[in-house]
N, C-alpha and C positions, 0 to 999 in steps of 0.2 A: 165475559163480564166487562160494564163498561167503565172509564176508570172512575167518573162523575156516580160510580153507584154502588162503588165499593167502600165496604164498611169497614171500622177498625177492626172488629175481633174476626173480619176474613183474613185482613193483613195482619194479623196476630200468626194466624192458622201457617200462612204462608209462608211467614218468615219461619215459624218452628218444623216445617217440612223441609225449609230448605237446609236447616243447620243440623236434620237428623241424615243427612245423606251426607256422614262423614268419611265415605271414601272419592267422592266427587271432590267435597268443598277442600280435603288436605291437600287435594292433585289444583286446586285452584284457589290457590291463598289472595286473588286479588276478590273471587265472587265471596269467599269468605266474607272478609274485612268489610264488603260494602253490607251484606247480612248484618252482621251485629252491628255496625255503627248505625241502620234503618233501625234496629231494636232496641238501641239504645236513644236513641234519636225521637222515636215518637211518643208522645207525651198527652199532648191532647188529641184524641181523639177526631173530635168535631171541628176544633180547629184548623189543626194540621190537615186531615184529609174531606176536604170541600171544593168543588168543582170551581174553576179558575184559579185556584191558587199556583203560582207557577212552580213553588217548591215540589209541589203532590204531582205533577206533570213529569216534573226529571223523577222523580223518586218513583211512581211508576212505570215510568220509561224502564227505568235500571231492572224494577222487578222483576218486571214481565222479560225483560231478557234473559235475566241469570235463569225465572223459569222454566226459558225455552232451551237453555243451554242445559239445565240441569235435565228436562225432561226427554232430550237428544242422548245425555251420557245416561240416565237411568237402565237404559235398554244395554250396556255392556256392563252394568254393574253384576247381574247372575255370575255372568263369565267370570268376571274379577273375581267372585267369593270360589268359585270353583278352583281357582288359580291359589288363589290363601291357602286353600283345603288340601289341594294336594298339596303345595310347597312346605306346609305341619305335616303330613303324614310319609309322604312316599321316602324322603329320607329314612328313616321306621322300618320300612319296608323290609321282609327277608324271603329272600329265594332257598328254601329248605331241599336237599338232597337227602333225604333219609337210606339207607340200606338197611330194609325188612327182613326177619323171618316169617318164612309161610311154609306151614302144616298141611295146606288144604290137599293137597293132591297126594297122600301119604306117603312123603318125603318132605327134609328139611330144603328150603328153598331160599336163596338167598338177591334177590332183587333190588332194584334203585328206582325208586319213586320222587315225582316230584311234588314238595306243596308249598305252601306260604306262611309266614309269620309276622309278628309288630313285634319292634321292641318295646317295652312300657318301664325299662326300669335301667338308669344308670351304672347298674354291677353286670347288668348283660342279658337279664330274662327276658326271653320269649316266648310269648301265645302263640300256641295254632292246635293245630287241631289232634285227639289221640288217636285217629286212625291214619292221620300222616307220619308221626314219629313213636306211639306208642310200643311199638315192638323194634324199635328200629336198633340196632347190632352199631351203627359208626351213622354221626349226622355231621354234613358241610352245608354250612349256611354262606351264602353269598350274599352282602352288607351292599348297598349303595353306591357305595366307590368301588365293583365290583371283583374287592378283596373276598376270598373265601377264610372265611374263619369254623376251626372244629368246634361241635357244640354237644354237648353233653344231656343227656335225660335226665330233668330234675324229678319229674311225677306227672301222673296223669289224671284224669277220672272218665273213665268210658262211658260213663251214664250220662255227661254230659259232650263228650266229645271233646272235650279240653284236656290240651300238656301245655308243661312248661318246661322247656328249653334254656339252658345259659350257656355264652358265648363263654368260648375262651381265648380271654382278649389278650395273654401273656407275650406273644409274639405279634400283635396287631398294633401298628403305628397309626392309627388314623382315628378319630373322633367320633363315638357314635354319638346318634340321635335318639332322639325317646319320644314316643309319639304318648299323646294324652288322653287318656280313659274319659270319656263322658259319661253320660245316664242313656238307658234305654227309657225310664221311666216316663219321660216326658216327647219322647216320638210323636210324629202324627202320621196317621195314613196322608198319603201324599205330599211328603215331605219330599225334598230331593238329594238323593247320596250318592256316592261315589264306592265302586269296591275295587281294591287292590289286591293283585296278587300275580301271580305263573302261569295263566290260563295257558292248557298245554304246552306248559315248558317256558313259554312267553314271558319271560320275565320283566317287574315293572310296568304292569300294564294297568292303565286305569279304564273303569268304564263307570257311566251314569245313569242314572235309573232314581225312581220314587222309593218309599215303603209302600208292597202293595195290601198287606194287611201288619200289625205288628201283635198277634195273639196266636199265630197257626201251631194246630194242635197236629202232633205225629201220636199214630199207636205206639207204645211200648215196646209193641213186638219187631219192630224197627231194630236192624243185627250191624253193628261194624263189619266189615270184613274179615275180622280177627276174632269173632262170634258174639261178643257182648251187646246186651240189650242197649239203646240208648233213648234219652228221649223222654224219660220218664218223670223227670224233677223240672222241666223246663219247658217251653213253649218257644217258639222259633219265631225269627221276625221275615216278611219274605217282600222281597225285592225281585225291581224288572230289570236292575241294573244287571249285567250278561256277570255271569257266576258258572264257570267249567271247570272240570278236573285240570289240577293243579292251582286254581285258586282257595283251595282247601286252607284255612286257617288265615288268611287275609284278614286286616279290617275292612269293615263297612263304617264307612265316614260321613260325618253329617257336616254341610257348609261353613261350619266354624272349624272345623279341622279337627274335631273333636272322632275318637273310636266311639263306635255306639253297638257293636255289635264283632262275632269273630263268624266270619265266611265258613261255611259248613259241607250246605245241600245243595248240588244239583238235580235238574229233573230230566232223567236223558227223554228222547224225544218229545221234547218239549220248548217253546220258546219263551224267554223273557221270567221263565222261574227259577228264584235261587232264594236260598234259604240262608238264614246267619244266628249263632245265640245270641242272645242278649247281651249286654258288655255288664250290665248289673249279675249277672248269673257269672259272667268271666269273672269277674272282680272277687265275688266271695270265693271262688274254686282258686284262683292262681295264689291270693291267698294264703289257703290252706295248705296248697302244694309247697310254698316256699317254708312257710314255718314248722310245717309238721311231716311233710314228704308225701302226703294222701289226703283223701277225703276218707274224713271216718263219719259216717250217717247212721242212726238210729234204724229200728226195723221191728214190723210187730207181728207180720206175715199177712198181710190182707192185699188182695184185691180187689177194686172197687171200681165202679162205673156211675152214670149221669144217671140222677134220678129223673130228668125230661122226662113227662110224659107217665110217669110212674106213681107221682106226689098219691094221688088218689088211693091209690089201691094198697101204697104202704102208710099212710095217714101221715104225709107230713105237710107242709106248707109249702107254698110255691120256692120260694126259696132255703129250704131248710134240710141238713143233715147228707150224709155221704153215704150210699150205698152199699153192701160189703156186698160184690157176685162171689165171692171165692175166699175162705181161709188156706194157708200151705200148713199140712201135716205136720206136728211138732213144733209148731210155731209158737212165741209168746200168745198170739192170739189164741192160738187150739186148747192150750196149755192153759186156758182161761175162759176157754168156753163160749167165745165168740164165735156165729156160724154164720153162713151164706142167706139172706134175706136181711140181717141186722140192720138198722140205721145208726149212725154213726153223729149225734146231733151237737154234742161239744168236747172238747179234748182241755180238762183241767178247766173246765169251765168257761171256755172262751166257742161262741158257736162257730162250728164251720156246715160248708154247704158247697155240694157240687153239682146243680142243676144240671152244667151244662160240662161237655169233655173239656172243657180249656179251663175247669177249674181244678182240675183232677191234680195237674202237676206242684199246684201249691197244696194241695192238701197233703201228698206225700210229701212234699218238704218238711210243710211242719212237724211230721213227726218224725223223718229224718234230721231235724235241727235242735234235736234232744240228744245228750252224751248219753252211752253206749251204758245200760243198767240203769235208769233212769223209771222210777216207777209214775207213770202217769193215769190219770181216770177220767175213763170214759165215758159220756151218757150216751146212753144205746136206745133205742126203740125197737121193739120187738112185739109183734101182733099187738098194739093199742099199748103195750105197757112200756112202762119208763124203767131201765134198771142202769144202777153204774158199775164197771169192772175195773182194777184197780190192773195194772198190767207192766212187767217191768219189761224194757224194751234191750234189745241185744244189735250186737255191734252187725250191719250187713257183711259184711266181709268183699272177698275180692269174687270178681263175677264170672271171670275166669281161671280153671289151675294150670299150673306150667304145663308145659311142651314136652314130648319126648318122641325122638324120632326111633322106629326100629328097622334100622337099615336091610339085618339079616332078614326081617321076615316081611317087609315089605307093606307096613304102615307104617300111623302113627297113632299116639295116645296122648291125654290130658290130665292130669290130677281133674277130681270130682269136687267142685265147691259146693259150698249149700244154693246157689242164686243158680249154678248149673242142674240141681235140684229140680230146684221147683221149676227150672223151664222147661226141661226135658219129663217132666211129669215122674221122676225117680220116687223112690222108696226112702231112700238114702244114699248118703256118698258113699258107700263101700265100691272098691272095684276102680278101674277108669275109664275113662271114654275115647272112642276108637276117633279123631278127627278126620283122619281121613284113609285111602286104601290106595296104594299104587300099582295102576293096570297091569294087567299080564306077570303080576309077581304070585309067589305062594297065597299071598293072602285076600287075594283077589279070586282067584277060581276056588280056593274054599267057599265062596260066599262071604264074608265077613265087608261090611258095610259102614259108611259112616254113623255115629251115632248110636252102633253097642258097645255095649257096657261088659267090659270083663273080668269077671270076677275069681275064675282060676284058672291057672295054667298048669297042666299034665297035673292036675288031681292038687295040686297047692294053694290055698285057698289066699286072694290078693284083697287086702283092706284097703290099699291104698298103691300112691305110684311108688312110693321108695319100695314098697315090695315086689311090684312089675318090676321095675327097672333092675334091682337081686336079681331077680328069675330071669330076667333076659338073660342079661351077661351071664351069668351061671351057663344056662342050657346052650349058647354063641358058644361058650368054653368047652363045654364038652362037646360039640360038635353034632349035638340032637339031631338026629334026620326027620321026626316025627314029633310035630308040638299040637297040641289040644287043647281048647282055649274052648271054656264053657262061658256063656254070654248071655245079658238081658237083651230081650231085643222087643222094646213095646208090651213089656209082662214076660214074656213067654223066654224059657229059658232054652238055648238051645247049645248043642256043642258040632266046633267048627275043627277038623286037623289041618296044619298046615305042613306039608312033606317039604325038607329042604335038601336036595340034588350035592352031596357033599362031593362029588365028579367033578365039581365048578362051584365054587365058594360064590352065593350070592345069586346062584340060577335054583330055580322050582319046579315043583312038577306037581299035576292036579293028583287029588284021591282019587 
């Protein structure tokens, strides 16, 4: 541009670009001061800027400089916000040491895992993740100043993969940091973030990356570690930023320094995919954990899928109403005569609609975000007719039951929840479930497997684990050489002996 042909409202434009690039102009309080006094300065127009005027000659002179200066430091400005970003958040930071129990291998197993956390709250609470401290027996978190401080299990929720953790800062001389919650809500694909956390033990470690979508949908049937469903009330936001075991429960930071999300999923062989929830989904969950020690959700017993693809043939509109594929036996729903085909077109009268899987996980919220006895009505569609069912909603409960190891006979077992129900496709909770079988022991060359159910022991019928657990100790005490353990296993009822070698306390021998 030449400067005989420059108009005022370009030098308007100019001057106001150059005053919004407030990390340049504060690092340069003289290119400052020349800005506002040209903005204050010009008045007319057509006077002030006309070719020969000598004033409009320096005064474009200056512009075009501090332009060329501002549009040279422009290109380190990214950097700089990245530097903000981390210097808000990495303080925050926590190196988690959890020591686990683990069932899987039918013994108690006692393990040290590494993951990550944010602090978010001045009395000591930490986010991260429920498969990093969920089951965890003693957690040390390592702070910043790389002080280890012991940290306590506040609560969890598996369903979303989120715990909260609080330091315990009684013997800790040093100042924490509190890093700050922002919104998922307002993300964009290709935004650029930062995720912190332990990548393999790595502690402190930052790495960068976009949003590569901020809606991805996981199946349900998606299992922790520790067996619980997840996935189900939330949608995932995923990122190229590099995300590895031990960055489990990190935030994910946007360039204002702001948490936008907590570090979750990896994709093993896989590059440049990592997964994180929402920080709007963390917010309401940590929450609850702090005030009430849980997440308690509503439940009506349905199953439901995207009507994509389907509108036609169940007469609804393109975008209208939730599908039901599946009721769970005994459920509010069964109990009320809701079935498999239904459409689901408003809840108390507000429509909802899951055309597509990424709409699934809000539709189960809402009726998760009604208290536990809550009578609500539904408009249904069924073959062309219109009906409403009035339905009162019951508390979901926990989704796992406790742990019991049986050293003597060489598993282990779980109390039977209603949510272990309906995944394992049960009848009911009676009995418990075998989690796992430890090789070359009695209970192993019986046949006994993970995943049956057992419902008597030597002819005594078990409702539940406080009754396993009598019968164990009991028949341990008396020194039973021969245990009998009648089992579901996929329907079918079968009976398994387990012979224990009382020769050597704790050795077996096959039928």
């Amino acid at each position: 541009m030449l400067i005989g042909e420059t108009t005022g409202g370009e030098w308007d434009k100019l001057l106001a670009d150059l005053l919004r690039e407030d990390y340049i102009l504060t690092k340069r309080p003289l290119l400052r001061g020349i800005c506002e006094l040209l903005a204050g300065w010009r008045v007319e127009p057509k006077e002030r800027f006309v070719q020969g005027d000598l004033m409009t000659r320096i005064v474009c002179t200056l512009l075009l400089t501090a332009a060329t200066v501002v549009g040279q430091s422009s290109a380190d400005l990214p950097q700089q916000r990245i530097y903000r970003a981390r210097d808000r958040v990495l303080p925050a930071l926590v190196h988690i040491q959890p020591v686990i129990k683990d069932y899987r291998t039918g013994e108690l197993k006692k393990q040290s895992v590494i993951g990550s956390g944010v602090i978010f709250s001045s009395e000591g609470y930490v986010v991260t993740n429920y498969h990093v401290a969920g089951k965890a027996e003693r957690i040390i978190c390592t702070l910043s100043d790389k002080e280890q401080v012991p940290a306590v299990f506040v609560g969890g929720d598996p369903s979303t993969d989120l715990a909260v953790l609080r330091l315990k800062l009684e013997d800790y001389h040093g100042s924490i940091h509190v890093a700050e919650f922002g919104t998922s809500e307002a993300i964009e694909v290709g935004q650029q973030v930062l995720a912190m956390g332990s990548p393999l033990s790595l502690s402190r470690s930052v790495s960068a990356g976009v949003i590569s979508t901020k809606d991805r949908y996981f199946s349900a049937d998606y299992r922790l570690p520790s067996g619980e469903r997840t996935g189900k009330y939330n949608l995932w936001i995923q990122t190229d930023a590099a995300i590895n075991p031990g960055n489990s429960g990190g935030p994910l930071v946007d360039l204002d320094g702001r948490v936008i999300g907590i570090n979750s999923r990896a994709t093993f062989m896989a590059n440049n995919l990592g997964f994180a929830i929402p920080i709007d989904v963390a917010k309401t969950i940590t929450d609850a954990v702090i005030t009430d020690g849980k997440v308690v959700r509503s439940w009506i017993g349905v199953e439901c899928q995207a009507l994509q693809e389907l509108e036609s043939w169940f007469g609804t509109g393109r975008n209208e109403g939730v599908l039901i594929a599946s009721v769970v036996p005994g459920s509010p729903a069964n109990k009320n005569f809701l079935q498999a085909g239904d459409v689901i077109l408003a809840i108390d009268g507000s429509p909802v609609s899951a055309r597509f899987v990424e709409e699934l996980p809000a539709f189960y919220g809402q009726i998760a975000s009604y208290e536990p006895g809550t009578e609500i009505t539904l408009q249904v569609l069924r073959a062309d007719e219109e009906y409403e069912f009035t339905i009162r909603t019951e508390e979901l409960g926990d989704l796992q039951g406790e742990d019991f190891e049986c050293a003597e006979w060489g598993f282990t077992v779980k109390a039977i929840t209603q949510q272990m129900q309906i995944d394992n496709l049960l009848d009911d909770t009676i009995g418990v479930f075998v989690t796992g079988v430890k090789r070359a022991m009695g209970a192993s060359p019986s046949g006994l497997r993970p995943g049956d159910v057992i419902s008597s022991v030597n002819r005594t019928r078990v409702a539940g684990l406080t009754e396993f657990v009598q019968q164990y100790n009991e028949l341990v005490a008396s020194e039973t050489r021969t245990v009998v353990l009648r089992i579901n296993r996929s329907g079918a009822m079968r009976f398994h002996a387990i012979k224990v070698d009382s020769r050597e306390e704790g050795s077996y021998s096959e039928d």
